[in-house]
C-alpha positions as a Python dict, from the first residue, in 0.01 Angstrom:
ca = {
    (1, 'X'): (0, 0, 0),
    (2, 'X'): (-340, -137, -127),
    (3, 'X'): (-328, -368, -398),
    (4, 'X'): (-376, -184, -789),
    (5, 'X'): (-533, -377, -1056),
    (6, 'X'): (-297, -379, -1336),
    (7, 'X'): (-423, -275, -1663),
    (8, 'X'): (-253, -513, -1942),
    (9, 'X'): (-171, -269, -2205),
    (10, 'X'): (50, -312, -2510),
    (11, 'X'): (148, 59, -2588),
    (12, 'X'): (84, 428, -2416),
    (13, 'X'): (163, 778, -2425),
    (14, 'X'): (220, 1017, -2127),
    (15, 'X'): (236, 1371, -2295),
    (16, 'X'): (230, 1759, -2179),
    (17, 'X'): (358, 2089, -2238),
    (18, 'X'): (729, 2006, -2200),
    (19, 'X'): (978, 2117, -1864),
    (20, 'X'): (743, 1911, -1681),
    (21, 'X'): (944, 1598, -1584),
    (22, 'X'): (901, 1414, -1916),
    (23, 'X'): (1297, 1312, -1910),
    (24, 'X'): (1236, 1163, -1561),
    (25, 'X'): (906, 1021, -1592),
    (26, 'X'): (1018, 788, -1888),
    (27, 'X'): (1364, 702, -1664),
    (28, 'X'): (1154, 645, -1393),
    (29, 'X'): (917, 382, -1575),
    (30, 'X'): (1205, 217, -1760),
    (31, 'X'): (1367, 110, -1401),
    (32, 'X'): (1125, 4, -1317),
    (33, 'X'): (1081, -269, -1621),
    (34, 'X'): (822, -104, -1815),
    (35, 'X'): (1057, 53, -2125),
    (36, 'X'): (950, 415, -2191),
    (37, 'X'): (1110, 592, -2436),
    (38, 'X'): (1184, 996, -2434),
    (39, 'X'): (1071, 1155, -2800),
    (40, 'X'): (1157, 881, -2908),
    (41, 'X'): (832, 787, -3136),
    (42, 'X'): (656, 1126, -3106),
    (43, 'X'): (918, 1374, -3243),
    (44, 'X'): (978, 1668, -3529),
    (45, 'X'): (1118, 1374, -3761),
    (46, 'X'): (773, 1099, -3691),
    (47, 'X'): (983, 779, -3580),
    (48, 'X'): (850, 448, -3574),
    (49, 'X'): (734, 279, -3260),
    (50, 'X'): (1033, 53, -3121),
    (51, 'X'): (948, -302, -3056),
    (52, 'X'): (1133, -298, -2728),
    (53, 'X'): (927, 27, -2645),
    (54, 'X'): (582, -44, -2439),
    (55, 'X'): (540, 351, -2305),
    (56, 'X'): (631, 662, -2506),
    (57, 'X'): (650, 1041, -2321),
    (58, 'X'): (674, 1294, -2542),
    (59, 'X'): (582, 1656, -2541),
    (60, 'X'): (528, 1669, -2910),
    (61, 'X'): (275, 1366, -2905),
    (62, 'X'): (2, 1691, -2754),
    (63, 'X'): (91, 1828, -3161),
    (64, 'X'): (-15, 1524, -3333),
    (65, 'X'): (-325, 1381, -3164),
    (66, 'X'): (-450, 1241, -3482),
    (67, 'X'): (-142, 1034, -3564),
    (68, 'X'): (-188, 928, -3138),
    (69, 'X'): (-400, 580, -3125),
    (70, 'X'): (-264, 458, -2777),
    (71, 'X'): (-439, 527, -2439),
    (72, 'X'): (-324, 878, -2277),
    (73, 'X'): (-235, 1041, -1951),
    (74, 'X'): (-138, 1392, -1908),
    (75, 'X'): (161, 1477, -1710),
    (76, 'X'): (131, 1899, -1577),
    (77, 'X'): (330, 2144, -1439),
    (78, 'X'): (283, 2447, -1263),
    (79, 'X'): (221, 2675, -1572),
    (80, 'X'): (468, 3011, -1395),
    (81, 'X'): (735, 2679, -1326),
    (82, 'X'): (709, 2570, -1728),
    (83, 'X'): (742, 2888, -1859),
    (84, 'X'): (1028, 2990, -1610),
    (85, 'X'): (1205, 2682, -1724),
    (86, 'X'): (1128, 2809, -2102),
    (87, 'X'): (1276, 3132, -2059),
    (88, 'X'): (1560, 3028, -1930),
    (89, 'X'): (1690, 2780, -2139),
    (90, 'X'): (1596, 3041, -2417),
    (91, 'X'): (1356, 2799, -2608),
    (92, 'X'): (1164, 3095, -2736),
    (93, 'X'): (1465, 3252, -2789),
    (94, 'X'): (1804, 3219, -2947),
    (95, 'X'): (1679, 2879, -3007),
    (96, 'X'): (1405, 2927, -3273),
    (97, 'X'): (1627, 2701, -3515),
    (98, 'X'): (1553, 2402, -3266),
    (99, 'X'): (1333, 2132, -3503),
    (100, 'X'): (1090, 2093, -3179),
    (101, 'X'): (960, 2484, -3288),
    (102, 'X'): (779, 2302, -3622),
    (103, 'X'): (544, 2065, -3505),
    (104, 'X'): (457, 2337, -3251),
    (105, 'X'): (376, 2609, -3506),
    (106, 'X'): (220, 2376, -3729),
    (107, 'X'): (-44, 2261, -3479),
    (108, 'X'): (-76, 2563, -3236),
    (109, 'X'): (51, 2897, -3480),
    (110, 'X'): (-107, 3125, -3218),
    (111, 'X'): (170, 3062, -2942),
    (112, 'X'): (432, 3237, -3194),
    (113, 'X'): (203, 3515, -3237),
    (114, 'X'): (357, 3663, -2911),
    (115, 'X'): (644, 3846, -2886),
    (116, 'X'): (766, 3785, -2554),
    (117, 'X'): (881, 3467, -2469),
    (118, 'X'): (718, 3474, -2162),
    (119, 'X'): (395, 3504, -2328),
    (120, 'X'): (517, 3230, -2597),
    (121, 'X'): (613, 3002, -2323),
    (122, 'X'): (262, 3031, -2121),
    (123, 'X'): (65, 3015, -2447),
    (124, 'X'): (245, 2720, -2537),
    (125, 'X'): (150, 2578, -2195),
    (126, 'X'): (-242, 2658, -2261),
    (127, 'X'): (-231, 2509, -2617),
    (128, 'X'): (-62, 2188, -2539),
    (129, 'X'): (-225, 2089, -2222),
    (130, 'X'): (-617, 2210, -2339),
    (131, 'X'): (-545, 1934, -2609),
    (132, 'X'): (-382, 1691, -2445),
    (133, 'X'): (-661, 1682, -2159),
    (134, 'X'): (-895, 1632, -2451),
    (135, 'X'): (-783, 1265, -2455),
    (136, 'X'): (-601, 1185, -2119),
    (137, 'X'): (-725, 873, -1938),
    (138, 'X'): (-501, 999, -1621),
    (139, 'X'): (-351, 1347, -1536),
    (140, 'X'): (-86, 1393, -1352),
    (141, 'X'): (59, 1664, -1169),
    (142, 'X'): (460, 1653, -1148),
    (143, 'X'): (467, 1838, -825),
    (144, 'X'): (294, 1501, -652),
    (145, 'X'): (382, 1169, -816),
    (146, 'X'): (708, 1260, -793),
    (147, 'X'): (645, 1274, -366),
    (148, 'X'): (370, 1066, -350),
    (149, 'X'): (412, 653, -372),
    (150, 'X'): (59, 550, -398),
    (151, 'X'): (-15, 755, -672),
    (152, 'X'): (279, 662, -853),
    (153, 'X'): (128, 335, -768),
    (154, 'X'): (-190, 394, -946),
    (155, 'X'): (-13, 515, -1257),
    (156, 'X'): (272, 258, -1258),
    (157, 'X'): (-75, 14, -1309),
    (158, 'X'): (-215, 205, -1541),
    (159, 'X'): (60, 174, -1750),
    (160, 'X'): (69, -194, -1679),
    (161, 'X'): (397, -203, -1456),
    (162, 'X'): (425, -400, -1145),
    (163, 'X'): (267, -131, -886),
    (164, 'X'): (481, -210, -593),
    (165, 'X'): (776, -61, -727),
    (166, 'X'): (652, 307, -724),
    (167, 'X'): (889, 385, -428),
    (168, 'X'): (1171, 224, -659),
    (169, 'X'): (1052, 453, -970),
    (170, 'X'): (1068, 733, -728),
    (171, 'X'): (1405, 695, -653),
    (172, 'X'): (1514, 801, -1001),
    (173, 'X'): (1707, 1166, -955),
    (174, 'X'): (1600, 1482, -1130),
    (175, 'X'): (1746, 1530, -1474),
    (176, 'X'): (1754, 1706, -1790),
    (177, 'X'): (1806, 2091, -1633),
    (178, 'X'): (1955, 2207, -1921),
    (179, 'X'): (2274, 2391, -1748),
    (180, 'X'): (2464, 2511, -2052),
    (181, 'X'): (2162, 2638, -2188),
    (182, 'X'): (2084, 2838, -1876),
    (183, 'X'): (2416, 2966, -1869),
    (184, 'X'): (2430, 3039, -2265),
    (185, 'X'): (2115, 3271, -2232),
    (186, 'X'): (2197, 3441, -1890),
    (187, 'X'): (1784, 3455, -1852),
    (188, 'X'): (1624, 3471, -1511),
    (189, 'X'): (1195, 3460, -1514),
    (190, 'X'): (1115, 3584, -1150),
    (191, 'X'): (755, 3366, -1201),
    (192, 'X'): (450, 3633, -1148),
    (193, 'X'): (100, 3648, -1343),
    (194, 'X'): (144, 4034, -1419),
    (195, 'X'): (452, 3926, -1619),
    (196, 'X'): (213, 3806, -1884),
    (197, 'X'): (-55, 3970, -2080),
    (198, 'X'): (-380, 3992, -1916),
    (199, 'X'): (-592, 3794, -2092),
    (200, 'X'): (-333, 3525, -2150),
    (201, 'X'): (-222, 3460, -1779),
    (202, 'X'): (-625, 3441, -1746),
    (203, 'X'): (-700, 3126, -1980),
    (204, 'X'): (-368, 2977, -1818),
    (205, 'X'): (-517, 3036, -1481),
    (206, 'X'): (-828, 2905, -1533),
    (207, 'X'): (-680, 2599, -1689),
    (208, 'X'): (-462, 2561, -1387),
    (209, 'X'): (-735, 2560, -1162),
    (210, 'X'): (-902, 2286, -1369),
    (211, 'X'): (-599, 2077, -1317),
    (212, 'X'): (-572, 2155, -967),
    (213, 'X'): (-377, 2392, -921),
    (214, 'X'): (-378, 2733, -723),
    (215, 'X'): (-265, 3082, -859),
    (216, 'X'): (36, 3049, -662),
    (217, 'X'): (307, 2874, -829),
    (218, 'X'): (292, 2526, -584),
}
């Protein structure tokens, strides 16, 4: 692996649209020795930055921009993957009472202006991720630093960890699937653009393309 300048950095973010791999990015970092916490700083109830803490990832942290005054990267998803994850752990659903839905309909109303939670879900995927890219230093997609060490490599520097322990960072499972929720609501999202409303699923694709992605869930 080619050598990575490390960038000495006292704080970052690492934000997105959520069900894209936040839980296991900020694992993944922490075994690494750089301690990253999980909505931990950037949540419904505004927490204080920990002074063990050097790297926050946190959905909500794409809500409040203005309060945001560390360096950014943008970790993605597949938009058809974050929405099926939404819909079935029934975040637009039966769980409406969940804190998480107020700094989301505070800063983007328009996602709850939908009455499908399909269409909430890939809304909420356009809204967070136009704004978030509006600041990010580094984007990520999920799908390849979680297969790809020299890219890990490059962010693992970024965020001013020791580079050649992506392949350690990368050995941190999966996580945070949300089982009894997906058994609670019973919900099954076969992904597919006509699922959504037309003109919706056509900002989210061209979005996707923009990040790199295809029309075909990757």
């Amino acid at each position: 692996m080619r050598d990575t300048p490390v960038i000495m950095r006292d704080r970052f973010v690492v934000t997105g649209s959520g069900r894209c791999g936040t839980t296991w990015l900020s694992r993944a970092l922490t075994r690494v020795g750089v301690p990253t916490g999980h909505e931990e700083v950037f949540n419904p109830w505004d927490s204080d930055w920990p002074d063990h803490l050097r790297g926050e990832v946190s959905w909500v942290a794409a809500c409040k921009l203005e309060r945001v005054t560390e360096p950014v990267a943008l970790l993605v998803r597949h938009p058809l993957a974050v929405v099926r994850s939404l819909v079935e752990i029934g975040f637009f659903t039966w769980d409406l009472t969940n804190l998480y839905h107020e700094p989301l309909s505070e800063a983007f109303p328009e996602v709850y202006d939908w009455a499908e939670p399909e269409n909430r879900a890939l809304e909420a995927w356009v809204q967070l991720n136009s704004a978030a890219l509006t600041r990010a230093e580094m984007v990520l997609r999920f799908e390849l630093v979680r297969q790809d060490p020299e890219l890990f490599a490059r962010f693992l520097a970024w965020a001013g960890g020791n580079p050649r322990r992506a392949e350690e960072a990368l050995a941190e499972p999966p996580c945070n699937r949300h089982e009894e929720s997906r058994e609670r609501t019973g919900q099954t999202y076969a992904p597919s653009w006509d699922r959504h409303d037309l003109d919706l699923a056509g900002r989210a694709q061209g979005l996707a393309r923009i990040l790199g992605y295809q029309d075909e869930e990757d």
